[in-house]
C-alpha positions in Angstrom: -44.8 12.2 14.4 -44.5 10.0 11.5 -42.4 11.5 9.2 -39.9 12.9 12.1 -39.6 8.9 12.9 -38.5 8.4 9.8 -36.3 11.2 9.4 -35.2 10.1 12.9 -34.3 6.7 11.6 -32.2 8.5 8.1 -30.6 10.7 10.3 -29.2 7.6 12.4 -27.9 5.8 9.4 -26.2 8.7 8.3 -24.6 9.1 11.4 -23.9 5.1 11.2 -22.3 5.7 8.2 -20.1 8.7 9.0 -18.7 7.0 11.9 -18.0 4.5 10.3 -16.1 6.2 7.4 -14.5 8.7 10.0 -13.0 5.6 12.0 -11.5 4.3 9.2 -9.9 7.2 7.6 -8.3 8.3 11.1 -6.9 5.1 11.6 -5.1 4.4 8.3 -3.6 7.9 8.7 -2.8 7.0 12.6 -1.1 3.7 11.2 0.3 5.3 8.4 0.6 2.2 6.3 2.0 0.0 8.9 -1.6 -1.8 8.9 -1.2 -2.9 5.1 2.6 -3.5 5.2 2.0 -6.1 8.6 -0.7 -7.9 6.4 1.9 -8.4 3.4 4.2 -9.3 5.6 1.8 -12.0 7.6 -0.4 -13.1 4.9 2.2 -16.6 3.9 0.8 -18.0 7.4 -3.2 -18.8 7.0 -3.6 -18.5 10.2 -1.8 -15.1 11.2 -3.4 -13.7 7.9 -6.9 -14.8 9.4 -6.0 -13.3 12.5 -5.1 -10.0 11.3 -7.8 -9.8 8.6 -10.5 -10.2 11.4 -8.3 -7.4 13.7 -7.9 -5.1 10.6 -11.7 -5.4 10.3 -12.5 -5.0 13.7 -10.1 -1.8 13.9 -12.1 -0.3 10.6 -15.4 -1.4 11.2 -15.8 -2.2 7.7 -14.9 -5.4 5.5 -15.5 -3.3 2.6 -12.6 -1.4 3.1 -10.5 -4.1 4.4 -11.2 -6.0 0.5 -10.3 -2.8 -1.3 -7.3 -2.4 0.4 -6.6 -6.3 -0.5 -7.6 -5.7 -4.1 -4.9 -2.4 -3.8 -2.1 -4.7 -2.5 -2.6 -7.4 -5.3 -3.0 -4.8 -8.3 0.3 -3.4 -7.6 1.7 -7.2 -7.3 2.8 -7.0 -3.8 0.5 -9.6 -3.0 -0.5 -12.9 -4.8 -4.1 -12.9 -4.5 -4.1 -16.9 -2.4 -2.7 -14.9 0.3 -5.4 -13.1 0.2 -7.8 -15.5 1.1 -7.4 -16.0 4.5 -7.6 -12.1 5.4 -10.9 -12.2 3.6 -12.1 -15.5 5.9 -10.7 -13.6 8.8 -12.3 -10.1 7.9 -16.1 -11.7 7.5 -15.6 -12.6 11.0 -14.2 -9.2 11.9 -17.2 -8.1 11.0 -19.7 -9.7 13.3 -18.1 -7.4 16.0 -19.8 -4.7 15.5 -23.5 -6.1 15.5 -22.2 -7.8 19.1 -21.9 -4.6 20.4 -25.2 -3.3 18.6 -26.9 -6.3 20.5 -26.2 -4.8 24.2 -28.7 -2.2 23.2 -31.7 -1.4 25.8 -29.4 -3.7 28.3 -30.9 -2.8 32.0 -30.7 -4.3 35.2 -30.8 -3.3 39.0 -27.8 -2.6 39.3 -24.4 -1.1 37.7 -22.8 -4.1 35.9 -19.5 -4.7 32.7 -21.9 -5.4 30.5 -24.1 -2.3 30.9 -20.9 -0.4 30.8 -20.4 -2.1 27.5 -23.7 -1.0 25.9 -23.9 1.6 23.6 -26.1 3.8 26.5 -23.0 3.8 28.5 -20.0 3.7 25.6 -20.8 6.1 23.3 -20.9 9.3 25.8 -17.3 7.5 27.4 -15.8 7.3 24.0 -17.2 10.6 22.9 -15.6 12.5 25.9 -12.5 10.7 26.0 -12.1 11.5 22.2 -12.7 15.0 22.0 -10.1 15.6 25.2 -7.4 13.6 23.3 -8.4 15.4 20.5 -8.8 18.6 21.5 -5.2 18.3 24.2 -2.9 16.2 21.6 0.1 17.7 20.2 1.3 14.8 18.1 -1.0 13.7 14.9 -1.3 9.6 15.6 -3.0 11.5 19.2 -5.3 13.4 17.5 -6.2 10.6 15.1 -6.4 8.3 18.2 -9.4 10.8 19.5 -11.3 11.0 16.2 -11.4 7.2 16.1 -13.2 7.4 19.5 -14.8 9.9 18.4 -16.5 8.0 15.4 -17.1 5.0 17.3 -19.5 7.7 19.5 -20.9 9.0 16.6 -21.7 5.5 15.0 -23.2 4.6 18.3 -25.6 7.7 18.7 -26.4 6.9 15.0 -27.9 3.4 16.1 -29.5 4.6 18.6 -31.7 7.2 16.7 -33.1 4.4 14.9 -33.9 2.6 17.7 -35.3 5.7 19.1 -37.6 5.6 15.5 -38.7 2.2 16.1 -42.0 2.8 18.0 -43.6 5.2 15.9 -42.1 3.4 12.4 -44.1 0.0 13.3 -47.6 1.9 13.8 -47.3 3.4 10.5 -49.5 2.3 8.0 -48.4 -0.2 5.6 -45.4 -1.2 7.8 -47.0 -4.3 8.8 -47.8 -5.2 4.9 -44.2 -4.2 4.2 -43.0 -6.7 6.8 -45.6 -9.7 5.3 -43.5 -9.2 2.4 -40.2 -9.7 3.8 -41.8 -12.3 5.6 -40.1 -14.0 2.1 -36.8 -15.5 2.5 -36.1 -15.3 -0.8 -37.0 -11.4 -1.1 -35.9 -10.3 1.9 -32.6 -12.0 0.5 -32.9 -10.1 -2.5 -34.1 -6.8 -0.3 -31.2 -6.6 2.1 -28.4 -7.6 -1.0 -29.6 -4.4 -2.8 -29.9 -2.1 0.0 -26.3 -3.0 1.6 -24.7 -2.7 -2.0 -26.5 0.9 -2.0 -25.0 2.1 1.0 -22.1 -0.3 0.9 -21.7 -1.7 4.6 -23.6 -4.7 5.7 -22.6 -3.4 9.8 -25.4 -0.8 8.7 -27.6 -3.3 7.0 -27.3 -5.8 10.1 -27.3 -3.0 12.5 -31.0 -1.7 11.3 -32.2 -5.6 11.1 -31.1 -5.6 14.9 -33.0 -2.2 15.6 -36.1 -3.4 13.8 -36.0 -6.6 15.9 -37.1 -4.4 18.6 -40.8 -4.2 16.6 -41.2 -7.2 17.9 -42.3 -8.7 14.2 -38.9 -9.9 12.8 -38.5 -14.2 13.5 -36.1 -16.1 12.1 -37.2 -16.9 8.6 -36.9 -13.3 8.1 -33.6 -12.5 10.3 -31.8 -15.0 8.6 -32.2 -14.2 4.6 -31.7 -10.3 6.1 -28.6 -11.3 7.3 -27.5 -13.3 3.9 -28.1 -10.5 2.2 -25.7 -8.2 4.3 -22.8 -10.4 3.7 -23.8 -10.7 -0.7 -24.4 -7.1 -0.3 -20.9 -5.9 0.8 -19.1 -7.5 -1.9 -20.6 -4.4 -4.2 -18.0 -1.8 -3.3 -15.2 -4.5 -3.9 -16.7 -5.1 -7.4 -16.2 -1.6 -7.8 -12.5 -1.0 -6.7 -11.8 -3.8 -9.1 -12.9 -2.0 -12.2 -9.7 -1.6 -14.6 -7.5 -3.8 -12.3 -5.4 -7.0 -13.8 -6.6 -10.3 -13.5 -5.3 -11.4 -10.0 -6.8 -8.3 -8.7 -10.1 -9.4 -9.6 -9.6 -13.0 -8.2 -9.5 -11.2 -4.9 -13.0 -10.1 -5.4 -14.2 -13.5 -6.8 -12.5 -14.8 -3.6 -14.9 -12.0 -1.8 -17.9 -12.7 -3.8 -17.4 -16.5 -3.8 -17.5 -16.9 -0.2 -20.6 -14.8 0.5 -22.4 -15.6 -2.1 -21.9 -20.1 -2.2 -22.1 -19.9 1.9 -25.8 -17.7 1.9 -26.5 -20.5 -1.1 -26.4 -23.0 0.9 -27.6 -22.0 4.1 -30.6 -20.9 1.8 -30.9 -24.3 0.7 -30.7 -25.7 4.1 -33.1 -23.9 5.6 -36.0 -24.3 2.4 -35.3 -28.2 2.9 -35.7 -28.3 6.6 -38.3 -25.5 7.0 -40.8 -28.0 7.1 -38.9 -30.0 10.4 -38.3 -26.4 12.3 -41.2 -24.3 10.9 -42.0 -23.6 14.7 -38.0 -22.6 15.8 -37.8 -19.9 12.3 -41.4 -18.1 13.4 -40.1 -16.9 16.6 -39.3 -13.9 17.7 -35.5 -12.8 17.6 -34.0 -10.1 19.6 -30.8 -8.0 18.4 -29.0 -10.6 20.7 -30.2 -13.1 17.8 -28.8 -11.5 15.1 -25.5 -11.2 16.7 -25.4 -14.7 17.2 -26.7 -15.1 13.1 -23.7 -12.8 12.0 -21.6 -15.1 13.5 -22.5 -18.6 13.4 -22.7 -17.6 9.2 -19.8 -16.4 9.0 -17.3 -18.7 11.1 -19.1 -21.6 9.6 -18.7 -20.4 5.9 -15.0 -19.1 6.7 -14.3 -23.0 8.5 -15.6 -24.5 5.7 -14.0 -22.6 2.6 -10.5 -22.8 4.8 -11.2 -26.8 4.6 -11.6 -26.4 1.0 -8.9 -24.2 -0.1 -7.4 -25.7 -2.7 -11.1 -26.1 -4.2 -11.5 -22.6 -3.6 -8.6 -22.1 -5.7 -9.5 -23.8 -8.5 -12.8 -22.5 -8.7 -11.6 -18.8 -8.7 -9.0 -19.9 -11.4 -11.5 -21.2 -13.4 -13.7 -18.2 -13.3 -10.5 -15.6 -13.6 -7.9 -18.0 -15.9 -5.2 -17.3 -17.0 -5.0 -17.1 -21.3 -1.7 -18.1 -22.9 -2.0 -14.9 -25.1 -2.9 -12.5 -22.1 0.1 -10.0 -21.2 -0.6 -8.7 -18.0 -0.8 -5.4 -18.0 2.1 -4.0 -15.5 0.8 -1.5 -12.9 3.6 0.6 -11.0 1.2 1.9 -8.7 -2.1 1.1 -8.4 -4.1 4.3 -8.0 -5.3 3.0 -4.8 -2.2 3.1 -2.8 -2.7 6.8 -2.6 -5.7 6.5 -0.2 -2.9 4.8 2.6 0.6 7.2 2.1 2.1 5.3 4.6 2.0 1.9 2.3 2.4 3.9 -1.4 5.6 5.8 0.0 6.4 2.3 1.2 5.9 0.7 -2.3 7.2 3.9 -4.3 10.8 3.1 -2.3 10.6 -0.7 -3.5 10.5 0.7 -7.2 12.9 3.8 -6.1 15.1 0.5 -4.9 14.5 -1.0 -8.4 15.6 1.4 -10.3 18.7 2.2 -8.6 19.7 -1.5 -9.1 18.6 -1.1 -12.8 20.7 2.2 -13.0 23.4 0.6 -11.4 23.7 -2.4 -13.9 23.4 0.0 -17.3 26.5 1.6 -15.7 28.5 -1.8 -15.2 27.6 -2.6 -19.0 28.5 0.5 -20.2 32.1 0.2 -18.8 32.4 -3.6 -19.8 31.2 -2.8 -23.5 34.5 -0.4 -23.3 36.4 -3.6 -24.0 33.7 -6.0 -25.2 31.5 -4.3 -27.4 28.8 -5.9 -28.9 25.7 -4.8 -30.6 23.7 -7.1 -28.4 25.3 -5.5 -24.9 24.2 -1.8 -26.5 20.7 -3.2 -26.9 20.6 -4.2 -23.4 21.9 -0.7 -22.1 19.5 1.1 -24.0 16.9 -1.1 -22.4 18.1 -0.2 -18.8 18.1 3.6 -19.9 15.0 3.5 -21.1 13.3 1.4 -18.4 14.9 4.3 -16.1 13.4 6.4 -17.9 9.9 5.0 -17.3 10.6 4.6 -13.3 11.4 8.5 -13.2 8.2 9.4 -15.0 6.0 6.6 -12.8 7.2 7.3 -9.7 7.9 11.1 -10.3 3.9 12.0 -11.1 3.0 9.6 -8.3 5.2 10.8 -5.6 4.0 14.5 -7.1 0.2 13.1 -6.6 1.2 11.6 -3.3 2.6 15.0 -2.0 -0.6 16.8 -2.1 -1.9 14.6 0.3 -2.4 14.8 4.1 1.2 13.7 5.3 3.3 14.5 8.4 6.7 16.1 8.2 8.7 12.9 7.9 7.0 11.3 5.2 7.1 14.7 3.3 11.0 14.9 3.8 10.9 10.8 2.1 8.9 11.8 -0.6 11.1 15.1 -1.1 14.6 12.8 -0.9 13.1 10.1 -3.3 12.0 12.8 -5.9 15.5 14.2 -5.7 17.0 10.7 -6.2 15.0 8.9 -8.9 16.2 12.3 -11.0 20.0 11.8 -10.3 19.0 7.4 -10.9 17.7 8.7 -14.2 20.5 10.6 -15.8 22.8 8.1 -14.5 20.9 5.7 -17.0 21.7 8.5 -19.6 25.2 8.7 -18.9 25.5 4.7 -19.4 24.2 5.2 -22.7 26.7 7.6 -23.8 29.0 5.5 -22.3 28.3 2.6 -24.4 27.8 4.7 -27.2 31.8 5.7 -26.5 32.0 2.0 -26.7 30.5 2.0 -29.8 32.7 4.8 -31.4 35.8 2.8 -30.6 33.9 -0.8 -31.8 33.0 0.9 -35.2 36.2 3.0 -36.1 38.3 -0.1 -35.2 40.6 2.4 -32.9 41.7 2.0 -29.4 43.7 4.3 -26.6 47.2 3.6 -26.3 48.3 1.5 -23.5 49.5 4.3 -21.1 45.7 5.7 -21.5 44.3 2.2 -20.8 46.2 1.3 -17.4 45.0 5.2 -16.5 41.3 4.7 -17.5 41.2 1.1 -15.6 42.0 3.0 -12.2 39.4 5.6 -12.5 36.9 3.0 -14.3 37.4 0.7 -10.6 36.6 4.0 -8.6 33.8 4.4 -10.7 32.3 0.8 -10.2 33.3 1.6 -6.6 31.2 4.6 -5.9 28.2 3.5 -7.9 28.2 0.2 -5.5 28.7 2.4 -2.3 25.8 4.5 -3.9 23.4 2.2 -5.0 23.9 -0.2 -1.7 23.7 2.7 0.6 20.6 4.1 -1.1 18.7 0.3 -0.8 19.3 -0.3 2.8 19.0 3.8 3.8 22.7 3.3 5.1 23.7 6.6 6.5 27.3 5.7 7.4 28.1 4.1 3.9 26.5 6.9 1.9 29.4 9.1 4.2 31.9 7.1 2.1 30.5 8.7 -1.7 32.0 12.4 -1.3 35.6 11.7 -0.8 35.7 9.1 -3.8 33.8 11.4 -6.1 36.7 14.1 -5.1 38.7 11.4 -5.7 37.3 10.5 -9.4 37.3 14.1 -10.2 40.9 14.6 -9.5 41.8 11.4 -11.6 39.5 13.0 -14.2 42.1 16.2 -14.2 45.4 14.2 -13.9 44.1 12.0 -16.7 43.5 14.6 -19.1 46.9 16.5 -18.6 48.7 13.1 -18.7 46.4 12.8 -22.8 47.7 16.3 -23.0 51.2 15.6 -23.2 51.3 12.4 -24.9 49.1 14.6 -28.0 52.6 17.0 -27.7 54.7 13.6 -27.7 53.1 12.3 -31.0 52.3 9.5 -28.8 48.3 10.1 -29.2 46.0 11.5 -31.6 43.9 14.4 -31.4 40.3 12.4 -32.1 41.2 10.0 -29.1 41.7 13.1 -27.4 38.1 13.4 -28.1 36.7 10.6 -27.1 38.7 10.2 -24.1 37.3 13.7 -22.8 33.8 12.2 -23.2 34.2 9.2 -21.7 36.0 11.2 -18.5 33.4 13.7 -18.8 30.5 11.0 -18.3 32.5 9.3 -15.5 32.6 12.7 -13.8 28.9 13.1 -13.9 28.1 10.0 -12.9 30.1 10.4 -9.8 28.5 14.1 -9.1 25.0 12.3 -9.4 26.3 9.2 -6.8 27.5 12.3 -4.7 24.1 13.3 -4.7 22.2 10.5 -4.0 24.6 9.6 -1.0 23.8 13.3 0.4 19.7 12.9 0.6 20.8 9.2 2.0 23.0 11.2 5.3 20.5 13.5 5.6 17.8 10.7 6.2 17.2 12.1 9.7 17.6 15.8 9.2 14.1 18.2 8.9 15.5 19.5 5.8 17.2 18.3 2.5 20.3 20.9 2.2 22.9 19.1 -0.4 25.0 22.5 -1.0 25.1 23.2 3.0 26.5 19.3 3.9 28.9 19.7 0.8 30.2 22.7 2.3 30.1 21.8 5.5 32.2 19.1 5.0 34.8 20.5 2.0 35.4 23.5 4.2 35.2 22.1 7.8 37.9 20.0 9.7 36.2 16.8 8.9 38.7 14.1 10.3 36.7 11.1 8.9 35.7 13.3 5.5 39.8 14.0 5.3 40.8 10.4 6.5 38.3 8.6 4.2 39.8 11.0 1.3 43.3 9.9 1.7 42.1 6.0 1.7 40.5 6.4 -1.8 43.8 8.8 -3.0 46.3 6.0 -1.8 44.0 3.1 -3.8 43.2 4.7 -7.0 46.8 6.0 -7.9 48.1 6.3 -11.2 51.3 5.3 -12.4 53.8 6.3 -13.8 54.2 9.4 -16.0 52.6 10.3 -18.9 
């Protein structure tokens, strides 16, 4: 009878736990992100950051989680770790929910009333059915994510109470009472409760079995209390953890975490050793899980009132134990490895550094043309830079948006992760093609020639299309403008047919005399690199108007559009053919 008990009580923690985990998971994929992108968004206002922090951690069940995804944010430097601190203040309040609706346990009364509806007896079968038909009838993922949410809240419920169903037999088991003398404590049971809830990482669990052994009848206040403490330390464990090879405002998050806990169960430790004496008769009485509830959260919204009155003290003090060092180079993270546990936020991030690098793309082409005229060793320097810092985004984000594929993700976030792998490619040889550019630039610089003036007034016209259609392309590509993208195809037709007239115009002045063949050369690559340039721009501008489509088909829309009576294609066309004309003859 014993040992069933206690597997009883096992069995109800690890059902605690798996609801727990399940209701998480299901609702960062049902938010898809949109939970961690709101908190960036909220987190410069204390008091919506608070707000959200506790709702977050309410919604998840677990401030845990809620930290690690902060310490996620910050590591990838989309957060500054002070706005962090009010989500943390917010999430240990968050977390007192839980143990409120643990307290309604063994609620009875005559009749049928809110609350006993509200008890786990009655909510856990409601939630249970009610999940499993949304579940088992839903068509659309977020649905079916909606009805394992319920469906873990049920099974974290059932969990608690199988240990409350252990209760009776666990207290007439020998040695239980000595086991409770020694928790009787504070200091231990302190010490007791911050070990266990770093084990299993959840102080909901830890103050959820402090609640179910209240029913014993042999847990008072000088116990709870310390029990209670120790949740709170205890949960700052798996935090500790995520922070492991993270930068230095990363782990401020955590000291923020572990600060807060650990100063607020100091001094209500203190408090109650110096007044035990004065209220030795209130902390020997018996509390019920109603108690604890209460505990939870007089700790917590004290603790969080007082550090939010204290801020800038808080501040300091976490700046003192993380500093900064005037020799420290912070170590630049593209994408922390967490973001890859929430694809809604990493595809969200990976398009800020898709955006990035367009921009940086974008500016190694504009100094590549400018060094035509202006060349200086300085400028090449700079372009090379831009190449090669494309070069780094395309491997970066390339193996992470690879990584980030293989993950559970709906048909829409698969057909963003499939148009920004096709884009950071074309980004990337763009940065190539402005380094041949400027190493044209440098040809011309170092041989002290230059094209003849004819060849000049034709390479300014195609050089302004160019500058045009990297513009359209990099502008349209940023703000995921379908109807500006539209505008890339006809000027890259445009630019190739300068490209043509260009070269036949060199052609003739090489017959004239007027020209020499090794120009001839150069000019070719220069045109050459224009061209490409303008056949990647035409294919970033294709995965940008197909944004809404089911499937990325560049060849079909170019096609489509070359072939088909496409009045704005042919119209749009004739604009660009009119503006970029070249004069005269050859």
């Amino acid at each position: 009878m014993i040992l069933s008990s206690v597997l009883l009580m096992l069995a109800g923690l690890a059902f605690f736990l798996f609801g727990m985990n399940t209701m998480s998971g299901s609702l960062e994929k049902m938010a898809g992100g949109k939970l961690e992108t709101t908190l960036k968004q909220v987190t410069s206002k204390p008091l919506m950051g608070f707000l959200l922090g506790a709702g977050i951690t309410i919604a998840m069940q677990s401030s845990s989680a809620m930290t690690v995804m902060l310490v996620g944010l910050v590591n990838s430097g989309i957060m500054d770790f002070t706005q962090t601190i009010a989500a943390i203040l917010g999430s240990n309040v968050g977390t007192t929910f839980t143990a409120w609706i643990l307290s309604l346990m063994g609620v009875e009364g005559d009749g049928f009333s809110l609350i006993m509806l509200l008890s786990p007896d009655y909510l856990s079968p409601i939630a249970a059915f009610i999940g499993i038909v949304v579940f088992m009838l839903a068509k659309k993922s977020k649905h079916k994510h909606l009805g394992t949410i319920l469906l873990g809240f049920a099974i974290l419920m059932y969990g608690m109470e199988f240990m409350g169903n252990s209760v009776d037999a666990i207290k007439n088991m020998s040695g239980f009472e000595r086991f409770i003398d020694f928790m009787r404590n504070p200091f231990v049971a302190l010490i007791v409760s911050t070990l266990f809830t770093g084990v299993i990482q959840s102080s909901a669990a830890t103050v959820g079995i402090v609640q179910t052994l209240t029913l014993t009848g042999l847990i008072n206040y000088e116990m709870a209390i310390p029990l209670v403490l120790g949740a709170n330390i205890g949960t700052c464990v798996t935090a500790l953890l995520s922070s492991i090879g993270t930068n230095k405002n990363a782990k401020r998050v955590v000291v923020v975490h572990l600060y807060v806990n650990t100063v607020g169960s100091v001094i209500t430790m203190i408090l109650m050793t110096v007044l035990s004496p004065f209220i030795r008769g209130a902390l020997l009485t018996v509390v019920t899980p109603f108690a604890v509830s209460i505990i939870h959260t007089v700790f917590n919204v004290s603790i969080s009132i007082i550090m939010g009155l204290t801020y800038k003290f808080l501040v300091k003090v976490v700046m003192w134990i993380v500093p900064d060092k005037k020799d420290d180079k912070e170590k630049t993270v593209f994408l922390d490895e967490r973001l890859l546990l929430t694809p809604g936020l990493a595809i969200d991030q990976c398009k800020t550094l898709a955006n990035e690098m367009a921009e940086y793309s974008r500016q190694a082409i504009e100094k590549a043309i400018y060094s035509i005229d202006n060349y200086s060793d300085g400028l090449y320097e700079e372009i090379e830079e831009l190449e090669t810092l494309t070069d780094r985004y395309e491997d970066k984000l390339g193996t992470f948006l690879v990584r980030l594929s293989a993950k559970n993700l709906n048909s829409k976030e698969s057909h963003i992760i499939g148009r920004m792998l096709h884009t950071i490619g074309d980004l990337e040889r763009i940065g190539d093609h402005a380094e041949n550019i400027a190493t044209v630039a440098q040809e011309l610089y170092e041989k002290k020639i230059e094209f003849s003036p004819k060849a000049k007034e034709e390479i300014k016209v195609i050089t302004e299309a160019l500058v045009e259609i990297v513009e359209i392309t990099t502008k349209s590509f940023i703000h995921d403008n379908m109807e500006e993208a539209s505008f890339v195809e006809p000027l890259e037709q445009v630019i190739d047919a300068l490209r043509s007239q260009i070269q036949s115009r060199h052609i003739m002045r090489v017959q004239k005399g007027e020209c020499t063949v090794e120009l001839g050369f150069i000019l070719s690559d220069l045109l050459n690199n224009y061209e490409r340039v303008s056949d990647h721009c035409s294919n970033i501008a294709v995965y940008t108007v197909q944004l809404q489509s089911k499937k990325l088909d560049a060849h079909k829309y170019l096609r489509d559009i070359k072939t088909g009576d496409n009045e704005e294609f042919v119209s749009r066309f004739a604009e660009y053919e009119n503006k970029y004309v070249l004069k005269g003859e050859a």
